[in-house]
N, C-alpha and C positions, 0 to 999 in steps of 0.2 A: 504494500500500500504506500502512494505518495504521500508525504510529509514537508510541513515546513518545520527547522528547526533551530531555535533559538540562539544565537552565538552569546558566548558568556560573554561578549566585548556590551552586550548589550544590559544586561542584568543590573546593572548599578541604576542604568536610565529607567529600563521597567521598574525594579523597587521603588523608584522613587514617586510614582503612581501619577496619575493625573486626573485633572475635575477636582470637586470639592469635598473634603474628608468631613462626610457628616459624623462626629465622634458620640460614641455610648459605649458604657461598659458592660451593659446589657439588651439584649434584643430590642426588649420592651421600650428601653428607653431610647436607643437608637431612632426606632421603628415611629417615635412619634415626634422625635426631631426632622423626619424624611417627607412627615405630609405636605411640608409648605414646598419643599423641592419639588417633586412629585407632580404638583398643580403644573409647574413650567413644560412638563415634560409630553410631544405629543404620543409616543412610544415608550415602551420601557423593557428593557430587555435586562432580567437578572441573573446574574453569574455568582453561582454559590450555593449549597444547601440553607443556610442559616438565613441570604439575606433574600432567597426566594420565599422560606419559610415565611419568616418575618410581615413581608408584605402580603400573603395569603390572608396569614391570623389578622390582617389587617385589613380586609375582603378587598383588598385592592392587587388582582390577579394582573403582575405582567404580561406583556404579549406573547415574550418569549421569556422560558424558564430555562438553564441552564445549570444542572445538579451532576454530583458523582457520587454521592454517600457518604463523604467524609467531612469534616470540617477539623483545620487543624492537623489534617495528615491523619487521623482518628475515624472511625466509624461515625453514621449522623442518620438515624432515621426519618427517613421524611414520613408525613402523616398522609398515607396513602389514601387515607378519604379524602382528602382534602384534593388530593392531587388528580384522583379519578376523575371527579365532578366539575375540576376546574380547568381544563386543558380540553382544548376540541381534539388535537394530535398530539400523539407521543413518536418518540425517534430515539435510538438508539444506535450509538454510535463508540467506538475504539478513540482514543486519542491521548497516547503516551504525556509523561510530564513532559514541560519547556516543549513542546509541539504542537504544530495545528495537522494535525489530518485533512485530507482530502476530502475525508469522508466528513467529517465534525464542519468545515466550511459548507459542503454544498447542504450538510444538514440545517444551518444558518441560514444560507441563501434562499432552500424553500421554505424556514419559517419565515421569513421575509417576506415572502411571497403570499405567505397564508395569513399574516397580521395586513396586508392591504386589502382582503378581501374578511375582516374582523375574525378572525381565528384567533388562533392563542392555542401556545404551543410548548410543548415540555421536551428537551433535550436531556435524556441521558446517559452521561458518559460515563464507560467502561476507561478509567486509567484517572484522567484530570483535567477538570475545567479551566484550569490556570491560564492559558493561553486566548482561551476562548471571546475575554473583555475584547483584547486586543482586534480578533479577527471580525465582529460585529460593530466595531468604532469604523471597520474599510467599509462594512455592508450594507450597515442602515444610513435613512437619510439624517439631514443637520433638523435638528428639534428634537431628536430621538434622546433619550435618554438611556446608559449602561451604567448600571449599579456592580458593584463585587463591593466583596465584604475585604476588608483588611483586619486581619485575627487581633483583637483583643483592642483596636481603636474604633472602631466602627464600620463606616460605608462610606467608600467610594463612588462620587455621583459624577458622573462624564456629560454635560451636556452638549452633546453633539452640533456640531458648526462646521461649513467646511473645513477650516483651518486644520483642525482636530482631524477630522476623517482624511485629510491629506497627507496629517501626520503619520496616522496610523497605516496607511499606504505605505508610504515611506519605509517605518522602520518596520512593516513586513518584506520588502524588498531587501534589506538586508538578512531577511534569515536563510539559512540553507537550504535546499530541497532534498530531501532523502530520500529512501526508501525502508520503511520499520514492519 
């Protein structure tokens, strides 16, 4: 399977995240700092167990969900009622750490396809989502909003503008193409 794959020359620039660090040291708390961002946002696509959770118990269902089970490197069960009832499609997809798959991209691309026609759509990956902020910052349009959780500060709010998604081009051009 083709891969895109992260050079470590890049790791410093990704850790250091981008959009606005909405901070909680618990879901809860997080989760009601995110309303007023939220309103700016005409899409929302969330990347994370914790911070897709978050927004569910918050009946405020992303367009796109982006899960792997873990949070923290740890197990993370999602609450599968919730998930059943809230998603028009599910996908499942492969996608190693520090990599975009092939397969996890065009899985993006057709929920992009399915939130313009008001779907809502749950991604989930077998390996890790890590990658995956980045590859939806090149996919969706500028207005959109990409949430990810940052472990133990809060959420990351990207509000998407060209600039940004040009960005995100970009330093996907630099990663390598594999094969995994």
């Amino acid at each position: 399977m083709k891969a895109l794959k992260m050079p470590q020359s890049l790791r410093p620039i990704l850790a250091k995240g981008v959009g606005k660090v909405v901070k909680g040291s618990k879901p809860e708390e997080t989760s009601a700092k995110l309303v007023n961002e939220l309103r700016k946002c005409i899409h929302i696509v969330a990347v994370g167990d914790v911070v897709c959770t978050s927004l569910l118990n918050m009946n405020r269902v992303p367009d796109i969900c982006v899960v792997d089970g873990k949070t923290k490197r740890g197990p993370y069960r999602l609450p599968s009622d919730i998930l059943k009832t809230s998603f028009n499609a599910i996908m499942r997809v492969r996608n190693p750490a520090s990599h975009i798959t092939e397969e996890a991209f065009q899985a993006l691309e057709n929920a992009w396809r399915y939130v313009k026609s008001d779907r809502k759509t749950l991604i989930v990956v077998e390996g890790e989502e890590d990658m995956l902020a980045l590859a939806a910052s090149a996919i969706m349009d500028p207005g959109s909003c990409i949430l990810y959780g940052v472990p133990d500060i809060g959420v990351s709010v990207i509000m998407l503008d060209e600039a940004l998604k040009n960005e995100a081009v970009g330093l996907l051009r630099m990663f390598e193409e594999v094969d995994v």
